[in-house]
Every structure is written in C-alpha cells, then in structure tokens.
C-alpha positions as CSV (number, residue, x, y, z in Angstrom):
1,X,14.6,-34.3,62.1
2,X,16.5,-31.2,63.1
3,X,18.7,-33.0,65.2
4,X,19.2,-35.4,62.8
5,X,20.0,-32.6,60.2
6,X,22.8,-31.2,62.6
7,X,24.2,-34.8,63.6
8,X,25.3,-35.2,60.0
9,X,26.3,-31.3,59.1
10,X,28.8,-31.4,62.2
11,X,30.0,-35.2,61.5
12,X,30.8,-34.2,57.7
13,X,32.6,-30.7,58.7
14,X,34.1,-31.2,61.9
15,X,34.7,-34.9,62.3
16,X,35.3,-35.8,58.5
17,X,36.3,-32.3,56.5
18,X,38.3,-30.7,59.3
19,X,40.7,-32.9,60.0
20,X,40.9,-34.5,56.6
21,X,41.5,-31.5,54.7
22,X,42.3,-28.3,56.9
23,X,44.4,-29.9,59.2
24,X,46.3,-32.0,57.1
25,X,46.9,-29.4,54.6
26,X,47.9,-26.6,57.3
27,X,50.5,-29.4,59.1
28,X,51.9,-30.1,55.7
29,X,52.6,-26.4,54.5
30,X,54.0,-25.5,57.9
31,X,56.3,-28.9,57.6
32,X,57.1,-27.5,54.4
33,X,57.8,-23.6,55.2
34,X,59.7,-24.4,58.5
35,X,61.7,-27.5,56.9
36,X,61.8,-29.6,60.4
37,X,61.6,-29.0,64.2
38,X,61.9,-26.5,66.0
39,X,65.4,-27.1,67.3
40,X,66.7,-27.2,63.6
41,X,64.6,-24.2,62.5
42,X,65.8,-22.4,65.5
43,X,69.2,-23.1,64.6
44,X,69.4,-22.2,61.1
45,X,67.6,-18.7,61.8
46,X,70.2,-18.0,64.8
47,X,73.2,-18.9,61.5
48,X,71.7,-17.6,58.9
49,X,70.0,-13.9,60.8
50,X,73.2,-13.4,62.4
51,X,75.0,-12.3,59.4
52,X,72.1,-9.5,59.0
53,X,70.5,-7.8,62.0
54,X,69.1,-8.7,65.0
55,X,66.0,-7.4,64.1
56,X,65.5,-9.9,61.4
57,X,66.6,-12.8,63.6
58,X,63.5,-11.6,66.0
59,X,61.2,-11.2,63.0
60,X,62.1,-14.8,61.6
61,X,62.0,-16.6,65.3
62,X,58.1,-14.6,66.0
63,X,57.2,-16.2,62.5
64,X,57.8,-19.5,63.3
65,X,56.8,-19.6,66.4
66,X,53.6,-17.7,66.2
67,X,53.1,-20.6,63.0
68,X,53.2,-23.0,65.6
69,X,51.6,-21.9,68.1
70,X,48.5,-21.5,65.6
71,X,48.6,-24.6,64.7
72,X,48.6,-25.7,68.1
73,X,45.5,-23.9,68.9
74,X,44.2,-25.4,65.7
75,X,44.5,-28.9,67.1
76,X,43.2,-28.0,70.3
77,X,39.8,-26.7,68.6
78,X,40.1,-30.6,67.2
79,X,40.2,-31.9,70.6
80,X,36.9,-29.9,71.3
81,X,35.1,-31.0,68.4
82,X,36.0,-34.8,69.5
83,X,34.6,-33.5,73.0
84,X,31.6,-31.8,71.7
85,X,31.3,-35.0,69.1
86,X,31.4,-37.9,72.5
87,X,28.6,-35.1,74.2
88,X,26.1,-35.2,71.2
89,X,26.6,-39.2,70.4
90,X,25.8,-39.4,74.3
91,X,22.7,-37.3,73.5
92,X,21.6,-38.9,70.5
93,X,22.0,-42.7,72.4
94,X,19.9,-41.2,75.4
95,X,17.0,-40.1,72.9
96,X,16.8,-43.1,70.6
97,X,17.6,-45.9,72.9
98,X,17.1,-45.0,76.1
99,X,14.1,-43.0,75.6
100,X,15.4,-39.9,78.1
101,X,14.7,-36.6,76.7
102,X,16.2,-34.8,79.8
103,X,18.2,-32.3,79.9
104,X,21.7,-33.5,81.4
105,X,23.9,-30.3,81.5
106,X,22.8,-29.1,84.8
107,X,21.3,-31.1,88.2
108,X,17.9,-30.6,88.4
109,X,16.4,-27.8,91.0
110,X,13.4,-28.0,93.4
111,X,11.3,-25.1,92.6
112,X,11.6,-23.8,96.1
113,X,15.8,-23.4,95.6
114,X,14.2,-21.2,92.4
C-alpha cells in the first residue's frame, strides 16, 4: 500500500506536474525575457551594452547565460526523474508480476566475502 501510495505521488508531481506546469512555464518566460537564441541575444546585448559600459555588457551576458544554464540543469533533473520513473516501473513489474521481491541494486554477497 505504501508503495502504491508513492507510485502515484511521484507519477502526479514528477512525471505529470513537473513537466506540465514548471517546465513549460519556466521555458516560456525565459523565451519571453531573452526574445530568441542565444546568437541573437548575444548580439543585441554586444549593440545595445556597448553604448554604456563594459560592465553592463558583462552583467547582461552572466544574466542570460546563468538563465540558461538553469534551465538546463532543470531539464536534466527531468531526465532523472524519467530514469528514476523506468527504475521504479521495473520494480513495481518485478513485484506484481513476477513475484521477485529482491533487492536488485547491488550483486548479492556470500556471507564469508562479509
């Protein structure tokens, strides 16, 4: 029942709620705020900071690609949960159909190796 209880909790947030609402909403606003690639952003900062200082140039360039370099680590930590998501399916088909309870993360030891 426990297991059962966590199966659905991480399918809802992490399969279904992540993706669906954090991701999608985080990849829109940054499409929004940076208006484009990264070529084109790039560009219009170097045109637009070069009239001011150089120190706005390097503030605007570390914005944007500190923005995407979160959002990359944001769809990497989607990758996992699909990882993590495979792993847990592979457990729950082991337990209901199969009927194997063991525990498969690590080769089994004799007790004399102990």
């Amino acid at each position: 029942i426990v297991f059962g209880c966590f199966f659905l909790v991480w399918m809802v947030t992490r399969v279904y709620i992540y993706p669906a609402w954090v991701l999608a909403s985080i990849t829109n606003d940054a499409q929004a705020e940076f208006g484009g690639g990264y070529a084109t952003q790039l560009a219009r900062s170097l045109v637009v900071n070069t009239l001011f200082t150089a120190r706005a140039l390097s503030l605007s360039a570390h914005r944007f690609l500190v923005g995407y370099v979160f959002l990359g680590l944001l769809y990497i930590l989607f990758t996992l949960h699909l990882i993590w998501t495979a792993m847990i399916l592979r457990i729950l088909k082991n337990t209901l159909w199969d009927n194997d309870c063991r525990d498969t993360r690590s080769p089994e030891t004799s007790e004399a190796e102990q």
